[in-house]
C-alpha positions as CSV (number, residue, x, y, z in Angstrom):
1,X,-24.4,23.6,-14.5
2,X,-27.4,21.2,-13.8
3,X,-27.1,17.4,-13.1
4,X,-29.9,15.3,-13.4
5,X,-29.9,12.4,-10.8
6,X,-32.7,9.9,-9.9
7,X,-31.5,7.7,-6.7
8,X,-33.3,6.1,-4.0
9,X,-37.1,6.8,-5.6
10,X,-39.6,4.9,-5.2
11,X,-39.9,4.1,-9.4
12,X,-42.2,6.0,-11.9
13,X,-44.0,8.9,-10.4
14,X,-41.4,8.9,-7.9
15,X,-39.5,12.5,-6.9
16,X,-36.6,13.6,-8.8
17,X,-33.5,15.1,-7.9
18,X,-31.5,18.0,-9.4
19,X,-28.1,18.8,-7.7
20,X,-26.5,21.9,-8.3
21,X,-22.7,22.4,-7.8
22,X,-20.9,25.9,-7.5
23,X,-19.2,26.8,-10.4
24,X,-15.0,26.4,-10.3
25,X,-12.7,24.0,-9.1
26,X,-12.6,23.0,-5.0
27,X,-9.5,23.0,-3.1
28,X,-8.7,20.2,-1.0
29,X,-9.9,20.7,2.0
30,X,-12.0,23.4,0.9
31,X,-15.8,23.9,1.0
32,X,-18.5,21.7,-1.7
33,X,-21.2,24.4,-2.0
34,X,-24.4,23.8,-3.9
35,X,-28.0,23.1,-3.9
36,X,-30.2,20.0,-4.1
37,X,-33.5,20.2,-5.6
38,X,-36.6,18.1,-5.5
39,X,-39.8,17.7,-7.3
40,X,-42.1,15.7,-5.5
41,X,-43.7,13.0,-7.8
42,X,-47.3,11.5,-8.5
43,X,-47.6,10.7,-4.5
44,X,-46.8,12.5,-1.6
45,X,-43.9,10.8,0.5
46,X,-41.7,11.0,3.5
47,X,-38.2,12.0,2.9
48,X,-35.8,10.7,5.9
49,X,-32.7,11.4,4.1
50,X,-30.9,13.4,1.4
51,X,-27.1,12.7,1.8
52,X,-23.8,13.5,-0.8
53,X,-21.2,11.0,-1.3
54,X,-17.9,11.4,-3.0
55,X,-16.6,8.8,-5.7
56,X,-12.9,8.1,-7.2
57,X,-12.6,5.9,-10.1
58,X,-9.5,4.2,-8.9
59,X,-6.7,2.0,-10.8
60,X,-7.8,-1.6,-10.5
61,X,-4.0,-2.7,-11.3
62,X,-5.7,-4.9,-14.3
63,X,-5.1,-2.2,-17.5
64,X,-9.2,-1.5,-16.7
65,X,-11.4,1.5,-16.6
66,X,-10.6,1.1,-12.6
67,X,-13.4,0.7,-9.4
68,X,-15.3,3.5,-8.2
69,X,-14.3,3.7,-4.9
70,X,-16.6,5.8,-2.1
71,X,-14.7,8.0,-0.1
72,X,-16.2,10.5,1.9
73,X,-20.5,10.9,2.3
74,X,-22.5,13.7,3.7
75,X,-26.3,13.9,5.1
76,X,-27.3,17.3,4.2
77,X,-30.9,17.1,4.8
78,X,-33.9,14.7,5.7
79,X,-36.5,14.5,8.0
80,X,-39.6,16.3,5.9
81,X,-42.8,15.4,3.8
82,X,-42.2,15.8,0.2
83,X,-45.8,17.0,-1.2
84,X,-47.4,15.7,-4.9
85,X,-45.5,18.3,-7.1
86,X,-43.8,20.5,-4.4
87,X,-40.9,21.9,-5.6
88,X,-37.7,22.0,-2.4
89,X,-34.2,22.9,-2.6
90,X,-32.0,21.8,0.1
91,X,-28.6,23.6,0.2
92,X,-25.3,23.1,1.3
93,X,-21.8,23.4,2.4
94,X,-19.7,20.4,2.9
95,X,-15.5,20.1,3.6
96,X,-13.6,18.2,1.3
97,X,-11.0,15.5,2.8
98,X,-7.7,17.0,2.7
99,X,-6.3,14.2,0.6
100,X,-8.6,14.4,-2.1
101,X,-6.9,14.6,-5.2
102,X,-6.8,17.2,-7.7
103,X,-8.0,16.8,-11.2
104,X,-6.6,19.4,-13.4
105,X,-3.1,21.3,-13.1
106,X,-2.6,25.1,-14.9
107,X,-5.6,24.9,-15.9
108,X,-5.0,21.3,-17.8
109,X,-7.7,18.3,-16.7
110,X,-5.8,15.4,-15.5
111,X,-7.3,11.6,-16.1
112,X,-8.2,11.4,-12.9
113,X,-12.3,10.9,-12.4
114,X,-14.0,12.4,-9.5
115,X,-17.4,12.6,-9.0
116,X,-20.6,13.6,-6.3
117,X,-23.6,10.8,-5.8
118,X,-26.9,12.5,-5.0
119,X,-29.1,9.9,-2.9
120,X,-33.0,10.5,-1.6
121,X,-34.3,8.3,1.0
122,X,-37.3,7.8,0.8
123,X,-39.4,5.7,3.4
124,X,-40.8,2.4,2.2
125,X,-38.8,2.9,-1.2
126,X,-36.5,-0.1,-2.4
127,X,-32.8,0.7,-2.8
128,X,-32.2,0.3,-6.4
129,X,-28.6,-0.4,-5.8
130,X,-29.0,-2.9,-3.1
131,X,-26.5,-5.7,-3.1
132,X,-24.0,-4.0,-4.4
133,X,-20.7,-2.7,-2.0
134,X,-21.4,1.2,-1.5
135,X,-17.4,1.6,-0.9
136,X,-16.3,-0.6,-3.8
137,X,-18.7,-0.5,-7.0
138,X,-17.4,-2.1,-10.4
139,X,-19.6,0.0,-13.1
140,X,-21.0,3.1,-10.7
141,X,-23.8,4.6,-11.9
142,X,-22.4,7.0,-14.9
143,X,-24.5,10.4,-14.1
144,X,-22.6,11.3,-11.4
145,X,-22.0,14.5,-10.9
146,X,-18.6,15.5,-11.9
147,X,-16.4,17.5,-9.2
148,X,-13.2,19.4,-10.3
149,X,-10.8,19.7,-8.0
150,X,-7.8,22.2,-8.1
151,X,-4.5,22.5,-6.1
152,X,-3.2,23.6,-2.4
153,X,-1.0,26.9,-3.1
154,X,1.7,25.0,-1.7
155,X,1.0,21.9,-4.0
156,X,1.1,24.4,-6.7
157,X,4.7,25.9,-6.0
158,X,6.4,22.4,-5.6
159,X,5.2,21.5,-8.8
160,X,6.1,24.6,-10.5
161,X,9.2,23.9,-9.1
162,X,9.5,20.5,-11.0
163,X,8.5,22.2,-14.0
164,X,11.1,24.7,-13.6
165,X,13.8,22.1,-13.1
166,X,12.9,20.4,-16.1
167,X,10.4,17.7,-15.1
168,X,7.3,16.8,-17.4
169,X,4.1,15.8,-16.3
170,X,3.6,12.0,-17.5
171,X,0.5,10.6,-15.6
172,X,-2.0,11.4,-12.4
173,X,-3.7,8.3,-11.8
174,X,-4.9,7.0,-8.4
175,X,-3.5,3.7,-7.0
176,X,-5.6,1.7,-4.3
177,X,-3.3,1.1,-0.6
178,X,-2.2,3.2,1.7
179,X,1.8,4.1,1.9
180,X,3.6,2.8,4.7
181,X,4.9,5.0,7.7
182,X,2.5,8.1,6.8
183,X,-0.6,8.8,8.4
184,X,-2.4,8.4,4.9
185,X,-6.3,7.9,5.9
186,X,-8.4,7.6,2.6
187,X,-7.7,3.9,0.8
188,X,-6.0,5.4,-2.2
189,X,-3.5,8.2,-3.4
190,X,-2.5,10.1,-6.0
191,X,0.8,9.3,-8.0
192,X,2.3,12.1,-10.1
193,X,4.7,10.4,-12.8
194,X,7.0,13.5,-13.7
195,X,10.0,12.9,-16.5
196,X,13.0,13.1,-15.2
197,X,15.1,16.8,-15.5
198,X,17.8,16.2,-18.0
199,X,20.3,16.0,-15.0
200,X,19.0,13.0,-13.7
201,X,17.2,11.1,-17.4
202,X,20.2,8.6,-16.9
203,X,19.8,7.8,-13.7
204,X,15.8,7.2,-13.2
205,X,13.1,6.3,-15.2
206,X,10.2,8.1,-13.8
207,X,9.8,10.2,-10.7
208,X,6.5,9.8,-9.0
209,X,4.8,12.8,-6.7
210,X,2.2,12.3,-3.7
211,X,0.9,15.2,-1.7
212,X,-0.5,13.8,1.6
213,X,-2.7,16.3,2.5
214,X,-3.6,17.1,6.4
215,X,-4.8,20.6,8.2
216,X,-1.2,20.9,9.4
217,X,0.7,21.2,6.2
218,X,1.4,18.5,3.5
219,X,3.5,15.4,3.2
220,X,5.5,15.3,0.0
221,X,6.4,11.7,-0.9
222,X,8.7,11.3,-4.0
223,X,9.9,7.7,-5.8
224,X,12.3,6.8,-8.1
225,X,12.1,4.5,-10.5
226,X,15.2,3.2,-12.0
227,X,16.3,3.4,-15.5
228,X,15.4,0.1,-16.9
229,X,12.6,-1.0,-15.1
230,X,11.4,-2.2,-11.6
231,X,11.4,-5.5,-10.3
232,X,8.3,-7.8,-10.3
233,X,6.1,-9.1,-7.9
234,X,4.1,-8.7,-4.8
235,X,4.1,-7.2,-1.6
236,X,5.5,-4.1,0.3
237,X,8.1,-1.7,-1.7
238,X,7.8,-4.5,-4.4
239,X,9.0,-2.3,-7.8
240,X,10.2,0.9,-5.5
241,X,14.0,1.9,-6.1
242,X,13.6,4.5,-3.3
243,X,10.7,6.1,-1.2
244,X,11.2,9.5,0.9
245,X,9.1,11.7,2.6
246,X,9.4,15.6,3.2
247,X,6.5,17.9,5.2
248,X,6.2,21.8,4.7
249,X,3.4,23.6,5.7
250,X,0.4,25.4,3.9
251,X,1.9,29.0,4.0
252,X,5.8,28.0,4.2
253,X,7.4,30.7,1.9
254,X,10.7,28.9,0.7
255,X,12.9,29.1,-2.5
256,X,11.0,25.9,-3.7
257,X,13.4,25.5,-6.7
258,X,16.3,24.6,-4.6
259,X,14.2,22.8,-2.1
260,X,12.4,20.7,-4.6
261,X,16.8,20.3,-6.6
262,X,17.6,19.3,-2.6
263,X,14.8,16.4,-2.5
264,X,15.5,14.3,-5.9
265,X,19.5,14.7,-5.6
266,X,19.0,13.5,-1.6
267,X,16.3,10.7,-3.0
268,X,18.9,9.9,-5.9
269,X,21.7,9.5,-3.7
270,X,19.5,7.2,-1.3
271,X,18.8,4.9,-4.1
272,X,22.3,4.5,-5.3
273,X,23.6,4.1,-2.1
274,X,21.5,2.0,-0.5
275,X,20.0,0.4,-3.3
276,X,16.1,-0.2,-3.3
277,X,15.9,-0.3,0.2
278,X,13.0,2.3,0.8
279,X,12.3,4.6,3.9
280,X,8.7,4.4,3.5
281,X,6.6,1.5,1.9
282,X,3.3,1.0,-0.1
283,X,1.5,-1.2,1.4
284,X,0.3,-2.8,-1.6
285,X,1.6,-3.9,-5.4
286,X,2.6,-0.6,-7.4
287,X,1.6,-0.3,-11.1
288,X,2.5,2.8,-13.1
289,X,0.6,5.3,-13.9
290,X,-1.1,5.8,-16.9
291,X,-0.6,8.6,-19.8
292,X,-3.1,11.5,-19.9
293,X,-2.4,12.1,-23.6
């Protein structure tokens, strides 16, 4: 598919910009492959950069339709005269971050919004978006590209596992903050909100997944929320019932039903034992995630 994009030019008669996206979901740290092409416009002019640059809409915590939130960006070309009319196509191969989320599961889209920003620029052309926060931009700019993003095998069995166990999938949204005591390095993450098995539907409200991806393996970081609500307020671990953290590796080959059993009865138990007293913190406000129908 085709995306038309027109950042960075110089106004009417300026180039334009078609970016081209392989087919298929990526994997998290997997390769972005495509194509960038350009038409020159009613001038020649001097190209000094053609860069990619990776967007999240993220929760805003307000009920809104969220922030777009730059994570990642990419020069993949530059340096070259773009001639009146020439046609150029500038390829290439880029590496996801490992802890970009995924945006559909068995094949289902999740309402979670990822996209890819083309930018050209061009020398002595005005930035049309200047002023504005590149990292943090209330209304982004609604052609961008849309980029699916699919699931680690080992992302895949854990939650097959859940599924097996009797846990529904309630909401994937993205919450800004990092998570205490984890090496989390973008400035959101992804919360699953599962239903509870039947087992444990009187004992928790919601059971909330994040994979925190790295080249070593994953960390799984599960939350129970307690049946009948979380507290209120601010602050770290504000609205947590119980926080725990469990790694496995990319190719581990394990009876992931019983692990996955072993994880919520040892989270469970935490809770009720210790009360909401949390081994690992958010370190901002949580707000639940939303439904995705």
């Amino acid at each position: 598919m085709v995306f038309k994009r027109l950042l960075g030019s110089p106004g009417v008669g300026g180039p334009s910009v078609d970016t081209v996206l392989e087919p298929g979901p990526v994997l998290p740290g997997g390769t972005l492959a495509g194509q960038v092409r350009l038409v020159g416009g009613d001038t020649a002019f001097d190209v000094e950069q053609v860069a990619l640059e990776l967007v999240a809409r993220v929760r805003d915590g307000e009920g809104g339709r969220g922030v777009a939130v730059s994570f990642e960006r990419f020069a993949i070309g530059g340096g070259f005269r773009l001639d009146e009319g020439e046609a150029r196509t500038v390829p290439f191969g880029v590496t996801l971050p490992w802890e970009t989320p995924v945006t559909e599961l068995d094949g289902r889209e999740l309402d979670v919004q990822l996209g890819v920003r083309t930018e050209l620029a061009v020398a002595g052309a005005q930035d049309p978006e200047a002023g504005n926060d590149p990292d943090l931009d209330p209304d982004p700019d609604p052609g961008l590209d849309p980029l699916g993003v699919g699931p680690l095998p080992a992302q895949e069995a854990i939650l097959g596992a859940f599924r097996r166990l009797g846990y529904g999938l309630r909401s994937a949204g993205l919450e800004h903050g990092r998570i205490g005591g984890t090496g989390q390095r973008l400035p959101f993450h992804q919360e699953i909100g599962l239903t509870p098995a039947p087992s444990y539907a009187d004992r928790v409200e919601e059971i909330e997944l994040t994979f925190l991806t790295h080249p070593g393996g994953i960390d799984v970081v599960l939350e129970a929320d307690k049946r009948g609500g979380a507290n209120a307020g601010g602050g770290d671990d504000t609205g947590h019932d119980a926080l725990s953290r469990f790694t496995v590796g990319h190719d581990d080959a394990r009876d992931w039903t019983t692990e996955v059993d072993g994880w919520v009865r040892e989270l469970v138990e935490h809770r009720e034992a210790y009360g909401s007293d949390s081994a690992y913190g958010h370190g901002g406000p949580h707000s639940s995630g939303s439904g995705i129908g």
